[in-house]
N, C-alpha and C positions, 0 to 999 in steps of 0.2 A: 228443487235443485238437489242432485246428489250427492251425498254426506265424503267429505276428505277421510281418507286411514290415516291415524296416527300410529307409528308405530317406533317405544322406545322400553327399554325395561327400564328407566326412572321416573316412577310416578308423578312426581313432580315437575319433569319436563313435559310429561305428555298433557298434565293440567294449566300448564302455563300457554304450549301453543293452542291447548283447545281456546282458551281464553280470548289470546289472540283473532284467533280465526272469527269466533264470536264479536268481536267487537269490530269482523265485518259484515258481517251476518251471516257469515259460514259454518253449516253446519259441522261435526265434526264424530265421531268415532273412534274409539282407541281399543290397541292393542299392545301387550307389553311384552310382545317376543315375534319372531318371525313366523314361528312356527303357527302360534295363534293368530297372527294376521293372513297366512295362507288360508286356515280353515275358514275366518271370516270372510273371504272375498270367495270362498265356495260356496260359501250363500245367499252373498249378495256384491252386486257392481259397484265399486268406488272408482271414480275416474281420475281420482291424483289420490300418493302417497308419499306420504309425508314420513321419512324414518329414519332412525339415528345409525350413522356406519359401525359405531361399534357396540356389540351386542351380543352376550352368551350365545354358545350353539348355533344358531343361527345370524351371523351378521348379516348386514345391510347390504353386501355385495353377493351375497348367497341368495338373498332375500329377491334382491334385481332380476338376477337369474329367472328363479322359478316366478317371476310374476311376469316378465318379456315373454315366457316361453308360453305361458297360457293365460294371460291377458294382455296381449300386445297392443290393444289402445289405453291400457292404461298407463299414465304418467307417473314417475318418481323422482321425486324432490330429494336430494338424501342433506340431512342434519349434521352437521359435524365442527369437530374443535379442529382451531386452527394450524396444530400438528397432522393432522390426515388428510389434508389439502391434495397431496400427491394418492393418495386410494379415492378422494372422490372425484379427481378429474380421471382415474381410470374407471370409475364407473360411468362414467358419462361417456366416456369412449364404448362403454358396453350397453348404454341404450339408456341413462339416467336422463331427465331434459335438463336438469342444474343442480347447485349444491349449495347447500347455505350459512355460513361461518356461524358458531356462537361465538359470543350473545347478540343477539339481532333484536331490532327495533319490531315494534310490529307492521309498520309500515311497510320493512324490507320483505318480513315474510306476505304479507298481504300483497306485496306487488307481485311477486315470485308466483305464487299462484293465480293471481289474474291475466300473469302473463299466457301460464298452460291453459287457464280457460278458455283464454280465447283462441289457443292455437287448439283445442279440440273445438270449440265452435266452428272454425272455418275448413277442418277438416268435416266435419259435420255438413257443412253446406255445401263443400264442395262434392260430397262424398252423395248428397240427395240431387245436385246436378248432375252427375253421371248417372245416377238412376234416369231421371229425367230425359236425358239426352238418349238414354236408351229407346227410352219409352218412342220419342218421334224419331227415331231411326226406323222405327217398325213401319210410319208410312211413307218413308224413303228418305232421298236427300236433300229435304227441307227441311231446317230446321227452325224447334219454334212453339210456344206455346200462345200465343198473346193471342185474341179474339180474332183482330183482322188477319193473323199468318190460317186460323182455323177455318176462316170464313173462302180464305184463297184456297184452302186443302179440300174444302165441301165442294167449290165451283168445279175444282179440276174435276175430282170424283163423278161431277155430272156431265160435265162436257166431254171427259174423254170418249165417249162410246161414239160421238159423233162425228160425220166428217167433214160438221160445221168449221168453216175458218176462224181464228180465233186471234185477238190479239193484245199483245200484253202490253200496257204499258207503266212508266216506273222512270225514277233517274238511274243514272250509270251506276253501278255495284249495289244493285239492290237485289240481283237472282233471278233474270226473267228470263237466261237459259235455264237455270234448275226448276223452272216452270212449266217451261216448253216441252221440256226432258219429261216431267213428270205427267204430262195431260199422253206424250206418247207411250209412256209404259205404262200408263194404265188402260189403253185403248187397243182395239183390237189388232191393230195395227205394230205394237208392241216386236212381235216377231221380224217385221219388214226394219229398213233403213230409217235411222234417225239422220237426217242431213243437215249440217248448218252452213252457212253463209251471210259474214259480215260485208255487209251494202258498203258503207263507209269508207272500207280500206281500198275500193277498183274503183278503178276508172269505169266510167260511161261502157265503152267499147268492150273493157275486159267484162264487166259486170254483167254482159249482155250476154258474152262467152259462156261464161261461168253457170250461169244458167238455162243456156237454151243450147250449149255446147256449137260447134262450130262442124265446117266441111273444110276439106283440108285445099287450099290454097284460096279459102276467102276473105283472108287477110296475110299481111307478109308475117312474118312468122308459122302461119297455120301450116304446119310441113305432113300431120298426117287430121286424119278426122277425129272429133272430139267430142265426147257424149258428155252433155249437162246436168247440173245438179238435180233438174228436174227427170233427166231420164232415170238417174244412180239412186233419187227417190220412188222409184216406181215400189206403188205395194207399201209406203209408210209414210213419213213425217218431211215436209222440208221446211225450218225454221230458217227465215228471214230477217237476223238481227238487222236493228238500224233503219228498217225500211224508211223512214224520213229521211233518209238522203239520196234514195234514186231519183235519178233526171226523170222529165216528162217523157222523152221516149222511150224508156225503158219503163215504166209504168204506163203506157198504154201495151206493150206487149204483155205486162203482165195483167195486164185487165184483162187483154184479149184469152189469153191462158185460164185464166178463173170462170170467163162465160162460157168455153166453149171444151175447155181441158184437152185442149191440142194446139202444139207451134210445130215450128221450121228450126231447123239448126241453123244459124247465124253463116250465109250463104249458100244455104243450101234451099229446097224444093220441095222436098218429100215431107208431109204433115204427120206429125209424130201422137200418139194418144198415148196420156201418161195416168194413173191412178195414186192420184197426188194428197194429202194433205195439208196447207198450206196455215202454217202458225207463224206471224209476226211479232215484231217488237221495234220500241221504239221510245227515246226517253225525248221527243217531243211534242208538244201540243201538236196532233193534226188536224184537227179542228182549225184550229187558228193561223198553219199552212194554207188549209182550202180557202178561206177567206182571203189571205192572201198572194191566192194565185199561185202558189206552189207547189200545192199538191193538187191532184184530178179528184173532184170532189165522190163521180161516180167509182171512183178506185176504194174509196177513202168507205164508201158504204158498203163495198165489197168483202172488205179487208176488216171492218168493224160489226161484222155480225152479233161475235160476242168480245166483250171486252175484260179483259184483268187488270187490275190496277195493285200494282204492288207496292206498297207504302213504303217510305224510306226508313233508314234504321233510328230514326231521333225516334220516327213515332211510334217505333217495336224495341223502346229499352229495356221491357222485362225480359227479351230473347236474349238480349247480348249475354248474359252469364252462358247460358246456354250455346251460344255460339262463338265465347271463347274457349269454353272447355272443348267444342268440336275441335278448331282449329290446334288449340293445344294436344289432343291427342293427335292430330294426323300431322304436327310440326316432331313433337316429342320421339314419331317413329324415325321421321325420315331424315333425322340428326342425330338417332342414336343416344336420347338423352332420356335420365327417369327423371320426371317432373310431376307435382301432387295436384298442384290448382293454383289459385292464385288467392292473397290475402282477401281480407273486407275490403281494404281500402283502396286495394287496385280496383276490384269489380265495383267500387263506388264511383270511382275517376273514370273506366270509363262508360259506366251508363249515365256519368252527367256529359261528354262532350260532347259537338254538335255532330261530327262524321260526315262530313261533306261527301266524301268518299265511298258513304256505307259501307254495304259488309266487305265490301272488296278491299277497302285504308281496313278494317275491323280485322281481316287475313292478314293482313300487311303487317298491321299491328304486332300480334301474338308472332307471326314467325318471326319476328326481330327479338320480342324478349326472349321467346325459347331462346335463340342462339346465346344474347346475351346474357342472362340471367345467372347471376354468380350462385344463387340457390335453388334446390328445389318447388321452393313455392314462388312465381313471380311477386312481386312486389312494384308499389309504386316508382320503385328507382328505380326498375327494371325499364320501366315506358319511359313516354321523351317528357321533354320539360312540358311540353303542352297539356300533358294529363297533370301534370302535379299542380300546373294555374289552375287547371281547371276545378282540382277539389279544392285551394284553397280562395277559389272566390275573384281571379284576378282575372279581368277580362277585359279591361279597358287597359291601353296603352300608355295615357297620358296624364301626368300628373299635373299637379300645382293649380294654380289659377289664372295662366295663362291657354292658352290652346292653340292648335296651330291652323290655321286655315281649312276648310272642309276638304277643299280638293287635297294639299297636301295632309289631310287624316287619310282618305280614300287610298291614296296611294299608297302609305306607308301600312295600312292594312294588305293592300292588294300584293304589296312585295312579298311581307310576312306569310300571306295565307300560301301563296307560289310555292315558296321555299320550300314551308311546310309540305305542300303538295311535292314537290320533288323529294323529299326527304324520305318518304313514305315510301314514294316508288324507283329508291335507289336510283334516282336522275335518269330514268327513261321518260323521255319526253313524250314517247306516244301513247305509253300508259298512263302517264300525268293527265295529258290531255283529254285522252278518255274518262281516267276518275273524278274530274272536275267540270265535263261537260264541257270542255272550250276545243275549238278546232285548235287543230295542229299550228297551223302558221300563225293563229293567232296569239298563241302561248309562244311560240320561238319570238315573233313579234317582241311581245310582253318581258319576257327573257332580256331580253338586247336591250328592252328601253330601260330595267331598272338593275342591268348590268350583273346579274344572276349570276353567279359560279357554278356553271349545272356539274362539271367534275368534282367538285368539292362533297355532293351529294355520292356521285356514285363512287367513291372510293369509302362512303359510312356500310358498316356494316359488313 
């Protein structure tokens, strides 16, 4: 551990707080002018200082000065009697972190310094996280250090060159566009069209459109002709989020596209050849679709040639420091706000919660403390109440020795969990719906039955 400066021109004070300090196991050094504490920090690093405001020749506000100016991660404590109260809350407006009345207990000064310790520890970690998040910026925008993000970062590296189909699967905000993204910019295909297209949100009919584009009067509205996502991919990537929710007829057209890499425009005659790459996703079991009758099983072996599986953020909690600082630097630009990192005990709260949501609630997250966050370092007050149960161990709802019925527990969880999920996503229901994996009408459903206030959501924040 690195040794404290003292620094006082009365010998006697300066042996009293070494003493102190020792009897926390703090090393300590002394100096008994400003002058000679400059030269000793010339030759070696003390990361707090300890010094009396009034002092021949050089005082303690002089002393601040020239130590901010060329050791600006060093801390100063400044010493003083209870008349110069007004010089050491102006030095603290010039960069001191506190100030400490004589005669003090040693408890006071021992706290006072384990306060700075630990705020240069977490600038410390935070400061080796940004290194860090440097470092997997270099191979793109996945972030991440944990075995299984490495393991996903190797598969891409092998698969991109191919124009094997590929397909990803993962629950909702776990990243399996930033995957799809990433197998295309590493593949030759890089320079052509990255296309996406969420299955989920069209209709049957539109979804057919959207894909195989249209002839103009083959349905009412078709007023001119319309080239498909499959055409606007020619020469790169078309990512197919969602694919578990196409109907059987539009999965036999897309079968027919993967064997033979030629359709029709929806209405039209003329057989189109496209030079396609076809990357899916999907956060359901299709396995267990084909068994029941949902999905075409020969789509299903088309489509799974190779497969990614992206693990959810419970089981990647070493990444979350990592990918809040991401999100904190690209929330901190686009608000205009300087912010440092976030305490211990935030990045403790949340790599214990569950994240239903993954990294997508994990974004959500972080842009709400930037906005709200009264300091520059977030803190746990910063987050909602759900992170602060979660570090202090509360996690069951119900007390005493009574309990309430299971169905009525399930419930009053199932409300709780909603809310929360709406809270997250400023009461849009279709992003709710999406982060928790429930169809739309069935979360409106769900809504209505336990009488939800979804505007009380979207007026937070």
């Amino acid at each position: 551990m690195d040794k404290i400066l003292i620094v006082d021109d009365n010998p006697d004070n300066v042996d009293l707080i070494s003493h102190m300090l020792e009897s926390g196991s703090i090393e300590s050094a002394s100096a008994f002018s400003g002058l000679e504490a400059i030269k000793m920090m010339e030759r070696d690093f003390y990361p707090i200082v300890l010094s009396d405001l009034m002092m021949p020749h050089m005082d303690g506000m002089e002393l601040l000065e020239k130590i901010k100016k060329s050791w600006p991660n060093t801390e100063m404590i400044i010493v003083t009697a209870h008349g110069s109260i007004k010089s050491a809350v102006e030095a603290i407006k010039k960069g001191a972190y506190s100030y400490i009345l004589k005669p003090f207990e040693p408890d006071d000064l021992l706290n006072e310094v384990q306060k700075v310790q630990d705020l240069q520890k977490m600038r410390e970690e935070n400061r080796s996280l940004k290194i860090a998040l440097a470092q997997t910026r270099k191979t793109g925008p996945i972030i991440g250090n944990t075995a299984e993000l490495k393991s996903i970062l190797e598969l891409i590296g092998t698969v991109a060159n191919a124009n094997t189909t590929v397909s990803i699967l993962g629950e909702s905000g776990t990243g399996k566009e930033l995957v799809a993204n990433a197998i295309h910019d590493q593949s030759k295909r890089s320079n052509g069209p990255f296309i996406k297209l969420a299955c989920a949100a069209l209709s049957e009919n539109l979804l057919e459109s959207e894909l195989f584009g249209h002839e103009k009067g083959s349905f009412t509205g078709a007023v001119s002709q319309k080239k498909g996502r499959f055409e606007a991919a020619n020469g790169g990537t078309l990512f197919l989020d969602e694919i578990g929710e196409i109907s059987q007829t539009v999965q036999v057209k897309l079968l027919r596209f993967l064997q033979e890499r030629q359709f029709e425009r929806v209405g039209g005659t003329k057989t189109i050849k496209t030079d396609v790459r076809i990357i899916t996703a999907t956060n359901r079991d299709l396995a267990k679709e084909v068994q029941e009758g949902r999905f075409r099983e020969d789509l299903y072996y088309r489509l799974n040639v190779i497969t990614i599986s992206v693990p959810p953020l419970r089981e990647r909690l070493d990444d979350i420091p990592l990918l809040a600082h991401h999100f904190l630097e690209k929330y901190k630009m686009e608000v205009n706000r300087d912010m440092d990192g976030f305490t211990e005990r935030a990045l403790d709260a949340l790599k214990k919660f569950h994240w239903p949501g993954n990294i997508r609630e994990l974004q959500n997250v972080i842009e709400r403390a930037v906005v709200l966050a009264k300091e520059k370092i977030i803190d746990i007050n910063d987050l909602s109440d759900n992170f602060r149960e979660t570090l202090s161990g509360k996690s069951f709802p119900f007390s005493g020795e009574t309990l309430p019925p299971l169905k009525e527990a399930k419930q009053a969880f199932e409300k709780e969990y909603l809310e929360r999920a709406l809270e997250i996503n400023k009461g849009n229901i279709t992003r709710t719906a999406d982060t928790i994996n429930l169809a739309r009408k069935n979360l409106q459903e769900k809504i209505k039955n336990y009488a939800i206030d979804v505007s009380a959501f979207q007026k937070k924040d």
